[in-house]
C-alpha positions in Angstrom: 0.0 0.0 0.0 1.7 3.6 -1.1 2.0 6.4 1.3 -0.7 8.5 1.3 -0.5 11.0 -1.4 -0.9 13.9 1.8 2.2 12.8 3.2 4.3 12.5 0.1 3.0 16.2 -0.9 3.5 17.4 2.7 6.9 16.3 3.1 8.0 17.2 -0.7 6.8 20.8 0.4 8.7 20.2 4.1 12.0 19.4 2.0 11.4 22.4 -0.5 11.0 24.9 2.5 14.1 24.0 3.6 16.2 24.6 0.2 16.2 20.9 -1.4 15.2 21.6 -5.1 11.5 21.7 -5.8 10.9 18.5 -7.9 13.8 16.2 -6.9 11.7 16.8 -3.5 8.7 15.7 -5.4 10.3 13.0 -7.1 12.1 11.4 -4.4 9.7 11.5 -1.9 7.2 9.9 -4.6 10.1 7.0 -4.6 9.1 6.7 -0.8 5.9 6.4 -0.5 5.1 3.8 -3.7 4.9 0.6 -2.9 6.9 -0.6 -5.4 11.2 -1.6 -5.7 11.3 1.5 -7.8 9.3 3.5 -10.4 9.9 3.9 -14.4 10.5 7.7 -15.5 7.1 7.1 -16.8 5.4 6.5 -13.2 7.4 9.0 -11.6 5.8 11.9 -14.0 2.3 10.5 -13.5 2.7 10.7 -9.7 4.0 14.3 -9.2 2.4 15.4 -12.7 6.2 16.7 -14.1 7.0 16.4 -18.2 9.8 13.8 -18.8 12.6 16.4 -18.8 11.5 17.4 -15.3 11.7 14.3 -14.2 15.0 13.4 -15.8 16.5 16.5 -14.5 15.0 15.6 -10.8 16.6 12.0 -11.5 19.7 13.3 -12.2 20.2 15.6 -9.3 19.1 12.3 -7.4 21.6 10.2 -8.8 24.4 12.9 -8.2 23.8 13.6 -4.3 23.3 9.8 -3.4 19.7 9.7 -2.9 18.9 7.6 -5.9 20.3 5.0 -8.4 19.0 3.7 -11.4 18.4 0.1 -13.0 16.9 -2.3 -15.0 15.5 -5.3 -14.4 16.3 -8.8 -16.9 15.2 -8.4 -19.8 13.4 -4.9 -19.7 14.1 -1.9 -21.5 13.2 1.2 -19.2 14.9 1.9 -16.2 13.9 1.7 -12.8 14.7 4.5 -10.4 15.2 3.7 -6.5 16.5 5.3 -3.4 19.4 3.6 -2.7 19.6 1.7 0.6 19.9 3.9 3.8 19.9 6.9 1.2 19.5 9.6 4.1 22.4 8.9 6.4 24.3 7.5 2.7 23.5 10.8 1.2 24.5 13.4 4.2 27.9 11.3 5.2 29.1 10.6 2.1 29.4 14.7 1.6 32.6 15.3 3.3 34.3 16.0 0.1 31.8 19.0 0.2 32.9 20.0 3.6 36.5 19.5 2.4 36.1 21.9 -0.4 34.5 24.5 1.4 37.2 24.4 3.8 40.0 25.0 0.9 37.9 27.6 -0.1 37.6 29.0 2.9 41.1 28.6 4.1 42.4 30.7 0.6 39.9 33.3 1.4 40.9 33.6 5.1 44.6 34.3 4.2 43.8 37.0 1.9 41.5 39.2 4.1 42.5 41.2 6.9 42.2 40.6 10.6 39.4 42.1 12.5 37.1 41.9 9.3 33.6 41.0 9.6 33.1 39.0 6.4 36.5 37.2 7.4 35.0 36.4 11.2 32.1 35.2 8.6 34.2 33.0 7.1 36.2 31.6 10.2 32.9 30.7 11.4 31.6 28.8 8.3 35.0 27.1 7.9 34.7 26.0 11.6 31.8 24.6 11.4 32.3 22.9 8.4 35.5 21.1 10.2 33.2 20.3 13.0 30.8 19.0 10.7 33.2 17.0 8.3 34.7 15.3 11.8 31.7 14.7 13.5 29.9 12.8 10.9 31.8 9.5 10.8 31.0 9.4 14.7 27.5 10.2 13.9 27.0 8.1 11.5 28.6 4.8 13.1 26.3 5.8 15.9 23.2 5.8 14.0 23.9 2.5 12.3 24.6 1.0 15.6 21.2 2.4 16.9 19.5 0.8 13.7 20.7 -2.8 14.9 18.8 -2.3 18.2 
């Protein structure tokens, strides 16, 4: 039995609120609530009512932040899309390249602006929390997975 279609709307607008991208909101939270392995491009546009570039455009974000992955089944033509197994913790901790990044970015900027500035206390602060971030998700992460095998 899907998820009702009020929960997978409701959380879709939740997600989109909070900055995640419109219809990869839509699309992936449509991949939640069906009760199915995963859905064709086909279904996927029927359920949030998106043309077939909106929905590959939505899949492809998907696919690149770790949320979703595509395949086909034996002998089948179209591909099925799926969240991938434990796709929120797999898509948050796998992001530490991100933090890493931000960090060099941050780290170049930091040398080139005075002391005493307030965009480059800005920065300080974004870069620290970044580190704090980018260290403390391995920990937080092991700890979730241990406090999913009960």
């Amino acid at each position: 039995m899907d998820a009702s279609d009020d929960f997978v709307q409701r959380t879709a607008s939740a997600l989109t609120a909070a900055g995640f991208p419109r219809m990869p909101a839509s699309v992936m939270m449509a991949l939640m609530g069906a009760d199915a392995e995963g859905l064709t491009a086909d279904e996927i546009g029927a359920r949030v009512g998106a043309s077939p570039a909106a929905v590959s455009g939505a899949v492809r974000y998907l696919e690149n932040v770790g949320l979703l992955r595509r395949r086909r089944r034996p002998g089948e033509r179209r591909a099925l899309h799926e969240l991938t197994e434990h796709a929120w913790s797999a898509a948050t901790g796998g992001r530490t390249d991100l933090y890493d990044h931000l960090l060099t970015l941050s780290a170049a900027e930091l040398e080139r602006l005075p002391e005493g500035s307030i965009v480059r206390e800005r920065i300080a602060e974004m870069a620290d929390f970044m580190e704090f971030a980018r260290d403390a998700l391995p920990r937080l992460l092991a700890e979730w997975r241990e406090s999913r095998r009960g």
